[in-house]
Backbone of each chain as ProteinMPNN parsed JSONL, in Angstrom:
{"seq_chain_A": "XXXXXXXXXXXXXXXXXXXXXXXXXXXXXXXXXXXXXXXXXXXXXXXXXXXXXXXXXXXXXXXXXXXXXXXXXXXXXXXXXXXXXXXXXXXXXXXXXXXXXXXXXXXXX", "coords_chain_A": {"N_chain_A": [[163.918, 83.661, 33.934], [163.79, 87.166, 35.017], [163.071, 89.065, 37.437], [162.274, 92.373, 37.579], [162.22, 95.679, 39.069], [161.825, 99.486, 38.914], [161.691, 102.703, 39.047], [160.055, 105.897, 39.485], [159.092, 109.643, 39.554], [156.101, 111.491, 39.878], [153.999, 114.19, 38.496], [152.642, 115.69, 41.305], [149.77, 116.883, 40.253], [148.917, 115.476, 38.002], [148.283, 112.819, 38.997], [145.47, 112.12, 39.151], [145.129, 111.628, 36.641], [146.553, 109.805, 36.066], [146.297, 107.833, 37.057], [143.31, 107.5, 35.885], [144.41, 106.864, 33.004], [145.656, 104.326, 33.785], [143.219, 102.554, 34.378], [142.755, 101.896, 32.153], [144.178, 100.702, 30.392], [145.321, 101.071, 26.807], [144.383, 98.173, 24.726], [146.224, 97.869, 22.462], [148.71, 98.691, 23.173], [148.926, 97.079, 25.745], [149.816, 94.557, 24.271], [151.464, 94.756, 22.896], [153.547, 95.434, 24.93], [153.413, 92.386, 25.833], [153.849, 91.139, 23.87], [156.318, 91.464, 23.987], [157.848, 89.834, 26.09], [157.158, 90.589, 28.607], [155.537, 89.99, 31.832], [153.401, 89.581, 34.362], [153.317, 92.699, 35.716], [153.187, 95.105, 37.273], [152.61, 98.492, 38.758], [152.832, 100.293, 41.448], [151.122, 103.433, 43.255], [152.69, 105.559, 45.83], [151.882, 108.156, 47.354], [152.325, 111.212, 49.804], [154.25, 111.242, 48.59], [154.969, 110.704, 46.208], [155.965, 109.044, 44.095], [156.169, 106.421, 41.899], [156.033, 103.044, 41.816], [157.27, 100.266, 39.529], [156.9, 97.255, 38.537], [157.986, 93.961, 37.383], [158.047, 91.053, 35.016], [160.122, 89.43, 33.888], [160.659, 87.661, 30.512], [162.032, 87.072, 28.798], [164.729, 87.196, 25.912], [166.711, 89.128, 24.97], [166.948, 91.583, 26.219], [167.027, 94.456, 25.32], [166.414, 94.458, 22.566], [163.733, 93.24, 23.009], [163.202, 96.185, 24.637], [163.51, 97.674, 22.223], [161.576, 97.166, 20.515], [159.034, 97.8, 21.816], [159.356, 100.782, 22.235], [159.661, 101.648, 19.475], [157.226, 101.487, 18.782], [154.226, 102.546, 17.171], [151.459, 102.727, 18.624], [152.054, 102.809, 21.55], [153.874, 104.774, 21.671], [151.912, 106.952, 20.857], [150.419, 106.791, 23.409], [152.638, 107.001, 25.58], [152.817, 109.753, 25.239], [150.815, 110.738, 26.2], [150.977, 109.143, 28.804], [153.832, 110.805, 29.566], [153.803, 113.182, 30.068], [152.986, 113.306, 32.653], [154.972, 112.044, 34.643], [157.788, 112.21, 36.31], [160.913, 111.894, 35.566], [163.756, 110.61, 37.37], [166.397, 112.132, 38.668], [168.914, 110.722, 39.173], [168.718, 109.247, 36.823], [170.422, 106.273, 34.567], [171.51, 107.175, 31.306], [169.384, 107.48, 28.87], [167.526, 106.371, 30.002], [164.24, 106.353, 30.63], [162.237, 105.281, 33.681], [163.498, 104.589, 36.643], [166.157, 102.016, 36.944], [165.961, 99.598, 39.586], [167.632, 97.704, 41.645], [167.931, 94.308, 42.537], [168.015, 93.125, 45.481], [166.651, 90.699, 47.114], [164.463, 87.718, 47.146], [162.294, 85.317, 47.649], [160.553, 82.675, 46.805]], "CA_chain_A": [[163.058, 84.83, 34.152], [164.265, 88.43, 35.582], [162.354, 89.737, 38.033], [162.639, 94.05, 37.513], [161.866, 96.985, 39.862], [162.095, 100.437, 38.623], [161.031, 104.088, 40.141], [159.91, 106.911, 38.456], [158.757, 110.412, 40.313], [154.846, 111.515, 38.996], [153.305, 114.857, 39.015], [150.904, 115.947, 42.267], [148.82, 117.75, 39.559], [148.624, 114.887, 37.044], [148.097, 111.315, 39.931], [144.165, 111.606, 39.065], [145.026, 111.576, 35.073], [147.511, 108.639, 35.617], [145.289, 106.507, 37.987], [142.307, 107.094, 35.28], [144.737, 106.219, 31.922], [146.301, 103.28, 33.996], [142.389, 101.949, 34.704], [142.219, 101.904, 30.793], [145.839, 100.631, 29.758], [144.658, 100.627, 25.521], [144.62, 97.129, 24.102], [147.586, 97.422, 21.933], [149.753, 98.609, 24.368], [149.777, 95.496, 26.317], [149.772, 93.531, 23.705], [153.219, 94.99, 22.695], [154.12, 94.649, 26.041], [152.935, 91.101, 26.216], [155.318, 90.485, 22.769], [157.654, 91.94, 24.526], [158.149, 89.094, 27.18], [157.144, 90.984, 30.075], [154.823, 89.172, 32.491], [152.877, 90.264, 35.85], [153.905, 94.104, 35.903], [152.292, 96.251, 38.337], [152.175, 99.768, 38.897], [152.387, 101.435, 42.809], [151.676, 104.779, 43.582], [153.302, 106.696, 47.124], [151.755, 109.648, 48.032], [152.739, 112.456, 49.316], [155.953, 111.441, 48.07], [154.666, 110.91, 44.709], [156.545, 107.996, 43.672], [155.335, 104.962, 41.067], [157.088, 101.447, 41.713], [156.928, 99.741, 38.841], [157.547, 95.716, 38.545], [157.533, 93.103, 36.175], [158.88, 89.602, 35.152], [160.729, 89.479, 32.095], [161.016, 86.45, 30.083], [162.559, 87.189, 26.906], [166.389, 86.46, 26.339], [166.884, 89.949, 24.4], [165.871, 92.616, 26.897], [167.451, 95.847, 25.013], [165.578, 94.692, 21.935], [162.151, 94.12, 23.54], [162.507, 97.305, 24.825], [163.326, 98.663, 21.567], [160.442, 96.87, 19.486], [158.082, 98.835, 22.801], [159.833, 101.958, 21.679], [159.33, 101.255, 18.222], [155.705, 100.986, 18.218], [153.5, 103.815, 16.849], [150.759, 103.245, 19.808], [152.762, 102.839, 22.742], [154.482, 106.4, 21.065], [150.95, 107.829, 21.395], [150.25, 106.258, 24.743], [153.823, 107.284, 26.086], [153.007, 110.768, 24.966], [149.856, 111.152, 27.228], [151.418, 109.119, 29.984], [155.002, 111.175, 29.815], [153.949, 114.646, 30.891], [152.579, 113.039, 34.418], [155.464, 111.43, 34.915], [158.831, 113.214, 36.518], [161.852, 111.338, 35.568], [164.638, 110.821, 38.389], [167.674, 113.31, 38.216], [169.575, 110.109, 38.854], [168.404, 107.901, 36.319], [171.168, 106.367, 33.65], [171.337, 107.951, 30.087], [168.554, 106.403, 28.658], [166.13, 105.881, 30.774], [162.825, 106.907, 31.646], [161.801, 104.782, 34.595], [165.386, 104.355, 36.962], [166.243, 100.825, 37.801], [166.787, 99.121, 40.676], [168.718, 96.757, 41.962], [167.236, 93.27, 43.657], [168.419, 92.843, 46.991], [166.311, 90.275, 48.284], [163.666, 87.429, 46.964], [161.775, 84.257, 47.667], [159.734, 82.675, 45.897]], "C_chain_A": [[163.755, 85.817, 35.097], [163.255, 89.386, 36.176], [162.715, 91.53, 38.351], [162.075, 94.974, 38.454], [162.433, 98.41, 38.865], [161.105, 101.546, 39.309], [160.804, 105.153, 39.265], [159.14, 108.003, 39.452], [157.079, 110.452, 39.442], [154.165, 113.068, 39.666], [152.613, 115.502, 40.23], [149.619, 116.559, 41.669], [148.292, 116.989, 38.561], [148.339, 113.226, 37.887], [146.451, 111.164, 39.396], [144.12, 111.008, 37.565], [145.73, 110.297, 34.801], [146.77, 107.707, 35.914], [144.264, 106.268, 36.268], [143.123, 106.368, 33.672], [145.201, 104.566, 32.547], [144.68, 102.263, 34.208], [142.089, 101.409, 33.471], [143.211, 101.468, 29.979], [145.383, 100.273, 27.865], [145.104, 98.852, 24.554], [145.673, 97.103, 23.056], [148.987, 97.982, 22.683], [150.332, 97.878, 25.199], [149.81, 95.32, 25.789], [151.059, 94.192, 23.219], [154.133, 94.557, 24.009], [154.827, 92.892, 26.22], [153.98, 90.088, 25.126], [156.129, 90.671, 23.199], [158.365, 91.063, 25.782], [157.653, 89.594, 28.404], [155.764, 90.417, 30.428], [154.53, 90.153, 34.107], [153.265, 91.338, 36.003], [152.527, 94.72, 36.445], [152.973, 97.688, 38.542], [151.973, 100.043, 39.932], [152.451, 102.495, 43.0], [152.045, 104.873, 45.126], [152.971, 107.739, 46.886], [151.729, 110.029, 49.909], [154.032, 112.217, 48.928], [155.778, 111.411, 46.64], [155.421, 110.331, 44.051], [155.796, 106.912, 43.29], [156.843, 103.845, 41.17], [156.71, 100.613, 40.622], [158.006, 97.706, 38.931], [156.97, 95.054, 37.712], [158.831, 91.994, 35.975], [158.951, 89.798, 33.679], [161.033, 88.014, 31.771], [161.583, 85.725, 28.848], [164.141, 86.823, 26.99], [166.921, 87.336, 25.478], [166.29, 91.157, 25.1], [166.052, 93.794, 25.934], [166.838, 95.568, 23.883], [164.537, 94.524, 22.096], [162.046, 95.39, 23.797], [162.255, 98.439, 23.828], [162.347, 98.28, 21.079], [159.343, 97.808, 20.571], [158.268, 100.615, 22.473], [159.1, 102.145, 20.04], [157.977, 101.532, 17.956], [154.898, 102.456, 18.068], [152.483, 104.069, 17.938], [151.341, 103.205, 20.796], [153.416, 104.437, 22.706], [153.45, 107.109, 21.373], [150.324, 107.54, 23.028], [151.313, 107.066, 25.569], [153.527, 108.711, 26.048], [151.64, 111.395, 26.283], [150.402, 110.581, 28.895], [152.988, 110.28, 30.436], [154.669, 112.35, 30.728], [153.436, 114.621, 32.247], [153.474, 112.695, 34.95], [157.137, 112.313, 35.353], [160.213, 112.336, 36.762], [162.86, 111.121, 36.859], [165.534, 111.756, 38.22], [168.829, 112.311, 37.923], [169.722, 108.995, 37.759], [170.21, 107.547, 34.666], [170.942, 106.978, 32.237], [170.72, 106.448, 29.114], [167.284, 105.752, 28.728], [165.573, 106.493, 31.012], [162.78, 106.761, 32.922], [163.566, 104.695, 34.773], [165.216, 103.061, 37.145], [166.088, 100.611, 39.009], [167.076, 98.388, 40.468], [168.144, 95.717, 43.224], [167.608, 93.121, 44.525], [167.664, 91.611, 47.61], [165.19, 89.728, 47.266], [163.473, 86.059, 47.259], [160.42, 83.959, 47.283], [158.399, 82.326, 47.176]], "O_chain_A": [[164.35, 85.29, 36.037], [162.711, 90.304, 35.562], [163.392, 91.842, 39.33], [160.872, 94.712, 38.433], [163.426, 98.272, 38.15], [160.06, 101.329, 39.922], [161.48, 105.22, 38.239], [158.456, 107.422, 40.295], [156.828, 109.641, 38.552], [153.876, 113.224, 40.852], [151.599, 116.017, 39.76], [148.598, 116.743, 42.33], [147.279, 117.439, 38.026], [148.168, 112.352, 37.037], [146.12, 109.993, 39.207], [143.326, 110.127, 37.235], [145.667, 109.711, 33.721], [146.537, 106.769, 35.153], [144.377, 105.25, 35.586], [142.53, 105.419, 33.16], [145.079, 103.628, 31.759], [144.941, 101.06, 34.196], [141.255, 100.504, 33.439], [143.173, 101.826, 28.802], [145.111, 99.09, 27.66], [146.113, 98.678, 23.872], [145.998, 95.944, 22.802], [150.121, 97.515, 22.574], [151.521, 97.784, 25.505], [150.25, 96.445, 25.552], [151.873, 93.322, 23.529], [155.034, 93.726, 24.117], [155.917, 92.4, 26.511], [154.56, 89.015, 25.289], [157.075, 89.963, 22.854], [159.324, 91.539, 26.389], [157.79, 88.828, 29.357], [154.893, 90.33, 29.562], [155.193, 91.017, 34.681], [154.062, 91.149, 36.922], [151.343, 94.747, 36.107], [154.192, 97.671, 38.373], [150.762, 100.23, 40.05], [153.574, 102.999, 43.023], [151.484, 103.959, 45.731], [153.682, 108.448, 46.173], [151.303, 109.384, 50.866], [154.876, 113.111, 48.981], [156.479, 112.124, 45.922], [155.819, 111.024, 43.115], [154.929, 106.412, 44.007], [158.017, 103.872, 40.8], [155.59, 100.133, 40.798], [159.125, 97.286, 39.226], [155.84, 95.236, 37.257], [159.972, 91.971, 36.438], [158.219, 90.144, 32.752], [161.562, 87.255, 32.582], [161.616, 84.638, 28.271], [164.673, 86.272, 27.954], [167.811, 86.769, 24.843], [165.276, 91.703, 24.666], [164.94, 94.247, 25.665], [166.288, 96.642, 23.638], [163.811, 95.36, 21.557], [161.047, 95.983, 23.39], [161.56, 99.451, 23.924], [161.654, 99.296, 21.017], [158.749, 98.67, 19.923], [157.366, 101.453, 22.51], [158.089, 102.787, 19.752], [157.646, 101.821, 16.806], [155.049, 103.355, 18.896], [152.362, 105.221, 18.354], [150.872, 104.223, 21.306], [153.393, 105.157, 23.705], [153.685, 108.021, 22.166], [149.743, 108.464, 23.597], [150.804, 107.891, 26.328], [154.06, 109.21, 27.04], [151.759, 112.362, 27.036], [150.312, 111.26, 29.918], [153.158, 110.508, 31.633], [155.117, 112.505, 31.864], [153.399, 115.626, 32.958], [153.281, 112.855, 36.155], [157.541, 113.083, 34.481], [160.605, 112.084, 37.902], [162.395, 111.925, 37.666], [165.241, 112.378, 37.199], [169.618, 112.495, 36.997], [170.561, 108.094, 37.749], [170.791, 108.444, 34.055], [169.77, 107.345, 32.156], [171.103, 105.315, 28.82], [166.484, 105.076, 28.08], [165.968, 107.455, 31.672], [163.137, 107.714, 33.614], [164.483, 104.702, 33.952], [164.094, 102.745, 37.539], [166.066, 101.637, 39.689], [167.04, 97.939, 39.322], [167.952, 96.03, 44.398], [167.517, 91.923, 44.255], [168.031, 91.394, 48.765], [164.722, 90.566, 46.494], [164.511, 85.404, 47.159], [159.424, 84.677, 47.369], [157.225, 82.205, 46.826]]}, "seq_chain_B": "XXXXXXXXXXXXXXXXXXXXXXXXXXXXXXXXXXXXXXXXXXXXXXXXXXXXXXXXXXXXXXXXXXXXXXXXXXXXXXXXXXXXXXXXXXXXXXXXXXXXXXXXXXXXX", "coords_chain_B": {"N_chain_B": [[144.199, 86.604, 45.465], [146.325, 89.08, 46.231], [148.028, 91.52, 45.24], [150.954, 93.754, 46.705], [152.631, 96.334, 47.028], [154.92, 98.443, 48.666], [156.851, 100.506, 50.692], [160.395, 101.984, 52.031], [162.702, 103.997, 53.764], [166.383, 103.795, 53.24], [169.184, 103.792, 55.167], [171.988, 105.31, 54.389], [174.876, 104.53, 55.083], [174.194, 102.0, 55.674], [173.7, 100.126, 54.272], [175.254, 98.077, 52.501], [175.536, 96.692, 54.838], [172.598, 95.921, 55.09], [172.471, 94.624, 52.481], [174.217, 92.318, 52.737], [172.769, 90.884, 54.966], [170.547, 90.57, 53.378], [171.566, 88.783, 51.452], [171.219, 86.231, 52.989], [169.207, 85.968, 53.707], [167.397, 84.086, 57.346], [166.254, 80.554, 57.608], [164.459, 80.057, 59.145], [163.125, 82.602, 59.348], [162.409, 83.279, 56.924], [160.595, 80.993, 56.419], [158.461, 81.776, 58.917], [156.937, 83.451, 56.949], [156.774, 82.565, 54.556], [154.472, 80.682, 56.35], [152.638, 82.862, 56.738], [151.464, 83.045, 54.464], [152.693, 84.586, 52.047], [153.844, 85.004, 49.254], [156.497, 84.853, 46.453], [157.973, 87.012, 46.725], [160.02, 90.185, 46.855], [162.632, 92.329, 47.359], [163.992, 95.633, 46.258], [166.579, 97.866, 45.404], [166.918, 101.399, 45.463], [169.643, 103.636, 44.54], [170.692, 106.682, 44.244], [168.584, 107.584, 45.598], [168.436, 106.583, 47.958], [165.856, 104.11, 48.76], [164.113, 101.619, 49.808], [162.091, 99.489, 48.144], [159.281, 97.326, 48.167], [158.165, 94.151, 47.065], [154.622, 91.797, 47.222], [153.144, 88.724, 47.209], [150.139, 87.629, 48.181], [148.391, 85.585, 49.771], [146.987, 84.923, 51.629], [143.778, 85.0, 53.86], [143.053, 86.475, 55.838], [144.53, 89.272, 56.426], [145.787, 90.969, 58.554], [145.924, 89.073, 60.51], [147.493, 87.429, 59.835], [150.08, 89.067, 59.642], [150.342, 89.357, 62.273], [150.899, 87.599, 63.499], [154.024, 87.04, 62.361], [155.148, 89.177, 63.396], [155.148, 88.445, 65.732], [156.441, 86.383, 65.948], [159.566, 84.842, 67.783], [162.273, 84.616, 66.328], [161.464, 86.306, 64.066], [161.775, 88.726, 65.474], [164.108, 88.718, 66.36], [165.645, 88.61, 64.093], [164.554, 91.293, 62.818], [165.872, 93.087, 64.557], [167.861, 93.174, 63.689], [167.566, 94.39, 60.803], [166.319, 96.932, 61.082], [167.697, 98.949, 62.32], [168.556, 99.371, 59.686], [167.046, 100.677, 58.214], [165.164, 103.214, 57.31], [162.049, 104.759, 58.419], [159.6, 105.989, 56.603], [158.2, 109.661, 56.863], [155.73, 109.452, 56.64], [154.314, 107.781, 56.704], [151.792, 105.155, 57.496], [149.892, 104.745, 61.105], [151.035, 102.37, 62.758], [152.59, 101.178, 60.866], [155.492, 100.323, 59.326], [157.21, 99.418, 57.101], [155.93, 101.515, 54.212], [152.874, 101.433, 52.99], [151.624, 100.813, 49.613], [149.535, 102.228, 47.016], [147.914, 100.726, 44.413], [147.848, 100.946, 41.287], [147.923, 99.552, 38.731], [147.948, 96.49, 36.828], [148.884, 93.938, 34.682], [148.95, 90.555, 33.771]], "CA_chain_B": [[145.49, 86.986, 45.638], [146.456, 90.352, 46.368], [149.327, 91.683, 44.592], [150.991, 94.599, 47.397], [153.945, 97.151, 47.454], [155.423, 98.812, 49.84], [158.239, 101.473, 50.924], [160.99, 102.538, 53.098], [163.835, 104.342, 53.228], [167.53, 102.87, 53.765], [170.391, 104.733, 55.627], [173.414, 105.007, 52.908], [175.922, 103.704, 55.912], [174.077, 100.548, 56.317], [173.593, 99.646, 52.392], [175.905, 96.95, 52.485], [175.01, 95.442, 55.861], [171.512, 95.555, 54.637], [172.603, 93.438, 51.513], [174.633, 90.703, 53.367], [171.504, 90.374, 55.571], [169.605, 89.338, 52.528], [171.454, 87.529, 50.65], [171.071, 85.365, 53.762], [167.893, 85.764, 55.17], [167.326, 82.924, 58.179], [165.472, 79.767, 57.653], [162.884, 80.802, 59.893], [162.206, 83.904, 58.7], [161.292, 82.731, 55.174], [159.33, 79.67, 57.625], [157.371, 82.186, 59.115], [156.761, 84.498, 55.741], [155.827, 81.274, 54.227], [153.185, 80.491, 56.57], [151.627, 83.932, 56.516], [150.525, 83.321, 53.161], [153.062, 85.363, 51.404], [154.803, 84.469, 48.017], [157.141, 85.77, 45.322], [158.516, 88.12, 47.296], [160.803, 90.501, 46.464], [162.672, 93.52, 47.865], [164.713, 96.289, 45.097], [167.049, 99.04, 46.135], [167.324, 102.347, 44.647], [170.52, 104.476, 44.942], [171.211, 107.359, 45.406], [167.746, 108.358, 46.804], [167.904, 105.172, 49.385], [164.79, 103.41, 48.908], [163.979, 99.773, 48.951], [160.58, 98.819, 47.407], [159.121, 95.706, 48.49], [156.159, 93.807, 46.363], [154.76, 90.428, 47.644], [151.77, 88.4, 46.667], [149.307, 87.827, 49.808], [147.6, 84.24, 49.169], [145.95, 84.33, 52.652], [142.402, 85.747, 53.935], [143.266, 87.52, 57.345], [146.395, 89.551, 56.543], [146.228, 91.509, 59.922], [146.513, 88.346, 61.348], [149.278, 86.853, 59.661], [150.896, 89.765, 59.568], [150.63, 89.339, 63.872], [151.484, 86.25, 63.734], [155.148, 87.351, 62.374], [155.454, 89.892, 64.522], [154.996, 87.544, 67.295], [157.727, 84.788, 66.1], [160.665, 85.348, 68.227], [163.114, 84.723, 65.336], [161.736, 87.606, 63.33], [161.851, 89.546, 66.067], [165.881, 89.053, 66.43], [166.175, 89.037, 62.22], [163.969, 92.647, 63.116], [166.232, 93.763, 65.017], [169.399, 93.399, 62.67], [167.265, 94.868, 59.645], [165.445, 97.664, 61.77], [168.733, 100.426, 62.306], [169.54, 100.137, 58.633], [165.961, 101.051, 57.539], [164.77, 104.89, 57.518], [160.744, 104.419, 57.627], [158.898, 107.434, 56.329], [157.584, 110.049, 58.141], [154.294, 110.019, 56.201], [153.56, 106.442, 57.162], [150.017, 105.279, 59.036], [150.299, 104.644, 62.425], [151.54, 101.055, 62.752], [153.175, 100.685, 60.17], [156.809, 100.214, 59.28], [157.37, 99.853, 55.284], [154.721, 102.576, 54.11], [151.906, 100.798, 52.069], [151.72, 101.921, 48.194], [148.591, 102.103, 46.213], [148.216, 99.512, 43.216], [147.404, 101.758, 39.775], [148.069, 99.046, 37.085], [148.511, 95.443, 36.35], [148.638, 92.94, 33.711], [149.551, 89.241, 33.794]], "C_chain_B": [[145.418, 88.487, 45.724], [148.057, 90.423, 45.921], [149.88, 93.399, 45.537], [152.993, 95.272, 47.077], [154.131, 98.007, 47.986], [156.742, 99.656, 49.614], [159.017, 101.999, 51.817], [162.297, 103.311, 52.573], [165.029, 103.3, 53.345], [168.259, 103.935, 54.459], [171.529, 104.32, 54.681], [174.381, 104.291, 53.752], [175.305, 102.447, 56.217], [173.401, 99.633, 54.999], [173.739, 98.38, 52.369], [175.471, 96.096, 53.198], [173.654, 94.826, 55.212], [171.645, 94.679, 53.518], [173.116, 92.161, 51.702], [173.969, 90.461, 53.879], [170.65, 89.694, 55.344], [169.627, 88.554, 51.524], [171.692, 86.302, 51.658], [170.237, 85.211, 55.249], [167.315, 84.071, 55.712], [166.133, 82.417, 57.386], [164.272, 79.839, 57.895], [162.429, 81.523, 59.648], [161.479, 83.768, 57.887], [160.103, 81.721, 55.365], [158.137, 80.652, 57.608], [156.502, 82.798, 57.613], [155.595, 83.349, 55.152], [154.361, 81.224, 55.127], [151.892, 81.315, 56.728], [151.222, 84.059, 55.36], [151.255, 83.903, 52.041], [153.93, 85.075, 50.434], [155.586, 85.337, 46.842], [157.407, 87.068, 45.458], [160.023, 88.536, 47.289], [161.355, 92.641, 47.004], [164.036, 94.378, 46.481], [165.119, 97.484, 46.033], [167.348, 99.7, 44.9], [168.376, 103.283, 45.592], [170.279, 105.832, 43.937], [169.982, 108.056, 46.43], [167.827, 107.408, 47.845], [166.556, 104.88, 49.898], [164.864, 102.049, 48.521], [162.161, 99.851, 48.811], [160.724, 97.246, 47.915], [157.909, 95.232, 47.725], [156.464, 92.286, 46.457], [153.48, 90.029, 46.949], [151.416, 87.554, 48.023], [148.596, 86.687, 48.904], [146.369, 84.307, 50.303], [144.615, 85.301, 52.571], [141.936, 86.684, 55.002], [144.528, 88.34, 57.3], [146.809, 90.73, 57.653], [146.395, 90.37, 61.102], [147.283, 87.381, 61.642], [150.22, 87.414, 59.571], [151.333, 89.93, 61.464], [151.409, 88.5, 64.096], [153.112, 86.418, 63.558], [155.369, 88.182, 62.966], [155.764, 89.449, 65.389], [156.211, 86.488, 67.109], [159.37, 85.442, 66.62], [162.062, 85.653, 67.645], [163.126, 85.963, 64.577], [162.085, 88.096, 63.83], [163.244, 89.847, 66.052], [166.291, 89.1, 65.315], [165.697, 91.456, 62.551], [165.109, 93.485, 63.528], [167.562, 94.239, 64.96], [169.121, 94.734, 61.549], [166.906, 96.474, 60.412], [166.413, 99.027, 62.1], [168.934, 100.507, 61.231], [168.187, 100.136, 57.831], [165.682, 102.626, 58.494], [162.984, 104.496, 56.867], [160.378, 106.246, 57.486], [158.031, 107.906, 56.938], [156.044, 109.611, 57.827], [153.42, 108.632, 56.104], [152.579, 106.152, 58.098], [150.846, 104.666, 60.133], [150.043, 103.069, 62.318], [152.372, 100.331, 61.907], [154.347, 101.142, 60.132], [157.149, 100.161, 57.861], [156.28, 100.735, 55.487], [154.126, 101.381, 52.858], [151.83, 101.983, 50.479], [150.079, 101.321, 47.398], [148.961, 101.215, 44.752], [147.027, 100.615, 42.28], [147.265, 100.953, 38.763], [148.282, 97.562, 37.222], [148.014, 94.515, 35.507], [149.44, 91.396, 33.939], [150.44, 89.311, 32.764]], "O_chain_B": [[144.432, 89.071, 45.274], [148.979, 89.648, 46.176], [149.246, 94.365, 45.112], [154.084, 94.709, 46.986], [153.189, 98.781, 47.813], [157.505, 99.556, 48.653], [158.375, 102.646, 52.644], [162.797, 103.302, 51.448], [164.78, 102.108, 53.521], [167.842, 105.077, 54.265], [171.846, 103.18, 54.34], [174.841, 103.299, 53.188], [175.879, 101.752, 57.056], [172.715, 98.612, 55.043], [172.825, 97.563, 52.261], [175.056, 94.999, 52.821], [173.522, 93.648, 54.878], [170.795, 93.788, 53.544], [172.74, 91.133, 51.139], [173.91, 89.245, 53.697], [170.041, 88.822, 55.964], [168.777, 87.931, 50.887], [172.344, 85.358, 51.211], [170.265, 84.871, 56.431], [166.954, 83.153, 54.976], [165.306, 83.08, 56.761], [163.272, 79.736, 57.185], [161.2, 81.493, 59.599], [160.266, 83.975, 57.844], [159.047, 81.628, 54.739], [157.179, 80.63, 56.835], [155.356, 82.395, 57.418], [154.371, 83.235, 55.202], [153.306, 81.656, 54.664], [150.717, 80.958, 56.816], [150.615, 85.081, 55.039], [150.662, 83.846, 50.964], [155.049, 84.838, 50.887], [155.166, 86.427, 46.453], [157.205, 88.007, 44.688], [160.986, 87.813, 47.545], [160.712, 93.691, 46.977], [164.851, 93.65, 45.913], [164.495, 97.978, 46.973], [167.757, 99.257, 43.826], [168.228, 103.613, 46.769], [169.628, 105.737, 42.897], [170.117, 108.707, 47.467], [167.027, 107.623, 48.756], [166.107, 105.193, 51.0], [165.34, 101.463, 47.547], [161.327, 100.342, 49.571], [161.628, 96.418, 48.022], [156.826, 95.818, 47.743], [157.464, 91.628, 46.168], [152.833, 90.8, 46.239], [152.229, 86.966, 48.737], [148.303, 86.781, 47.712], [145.208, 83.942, 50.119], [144.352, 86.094, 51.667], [140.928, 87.383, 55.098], [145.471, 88.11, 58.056], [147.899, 91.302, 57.649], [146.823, 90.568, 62.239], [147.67, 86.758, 62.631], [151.294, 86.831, 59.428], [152.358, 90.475, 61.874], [152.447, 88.55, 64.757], [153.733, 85.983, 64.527], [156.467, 87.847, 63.411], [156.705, 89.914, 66.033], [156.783, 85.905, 68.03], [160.089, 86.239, 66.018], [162.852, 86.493, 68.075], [164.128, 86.638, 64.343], [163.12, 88.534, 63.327], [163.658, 90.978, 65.797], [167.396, 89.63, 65.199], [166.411, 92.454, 62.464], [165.336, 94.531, 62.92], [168.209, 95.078, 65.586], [169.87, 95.69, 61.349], [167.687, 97.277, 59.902], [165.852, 100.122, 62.126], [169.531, 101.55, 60.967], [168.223, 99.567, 56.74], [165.873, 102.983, 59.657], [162.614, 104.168, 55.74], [160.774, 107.26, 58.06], [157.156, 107.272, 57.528], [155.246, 109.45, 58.75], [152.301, 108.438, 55.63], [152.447, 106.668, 59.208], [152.001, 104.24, 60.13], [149.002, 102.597, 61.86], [152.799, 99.19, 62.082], [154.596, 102.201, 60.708], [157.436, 101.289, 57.463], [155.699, 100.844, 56.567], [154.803, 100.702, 52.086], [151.92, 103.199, 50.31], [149.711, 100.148, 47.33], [150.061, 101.123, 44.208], [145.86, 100.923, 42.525], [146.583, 101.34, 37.814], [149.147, 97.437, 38.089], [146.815, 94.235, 35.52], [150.614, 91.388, 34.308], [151.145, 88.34, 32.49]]}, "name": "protein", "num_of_chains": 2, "seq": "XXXXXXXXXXXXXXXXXXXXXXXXXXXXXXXXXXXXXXXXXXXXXXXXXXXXXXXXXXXXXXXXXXXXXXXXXXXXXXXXXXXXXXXXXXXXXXXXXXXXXXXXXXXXXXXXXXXXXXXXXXXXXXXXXXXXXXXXXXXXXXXXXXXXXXXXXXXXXXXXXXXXXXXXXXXXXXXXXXXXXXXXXXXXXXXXXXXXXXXXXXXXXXXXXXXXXXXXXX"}
């Protein structure tokens, strides 16, 4: 299992629209997810900095095609499309990515 | 359980130190951590903005007063005081605190 961090910037004009879609995440959305190996993923916002931490336990042994079958999927595509425009990519992120990585530094169980 | 994340900055000149630090954080430290209740803890660094994210899972039922309790163990205090120049906390942090606390938007098992 691969425990993930990633960062992503978010609106100040769109945090009430994200909070209320994230209270409502649509039942086939996880459940692609959930095919998708990923396990315990959470969602932090930071304000006023306006930063989302995202985390999650991966447990698949094909990450780049889970993420494409998540790509892939016609609701996650309409989901993605209402969450995207809240969401303010990094400047640094690799070619590719939405959400940026990070990099683990540090865990016990 | 409480599922929590957290934020600070880093200083870019103390990157490194900060990573040999934890890939050999003391005995004791993880002792105390342990007995405050706190599990599956995990800290992520992002470059080039220099942030580490931290997200733990909180088992106990007083966590202002296991969070004293490490404060108080003389060990952290001298681990503290290795980690503590190569962290940049944010200005926009409450008063007492040291990581900045992050709001929880989302999670799924």
């Amino acid at each position: 299992m691969q425990r993930m961090g990633m960062v992503i910037g978010i609106a100040a004009e769109h945090i009430a629209e994200y909070k209320r879609l994230h209270a409502g995440v649509w039942p086939g959305v996880l459940e692609r997810i959930h095919r998708s190996h990923i396990r315990n993923y959470s969602i932090f916002l930071r304000e006023p900095e306006n930063l989302l931490f995202g985390y999650w336990e991966y447990h698949g042994r094909d990450f780049e095609a889970d993420m494409a079958a998540i790509a892939a999927d016609p609701e996650t595509q309409r989901w993605w499309r209402l969450c995207g425009p809240c969401q303010v990519p990094l400047a640094s992120r690799q070619p590719g990515e939405h959400w940026a990585s990070m990099a683990s530094v540090f865990h016990v169980d």
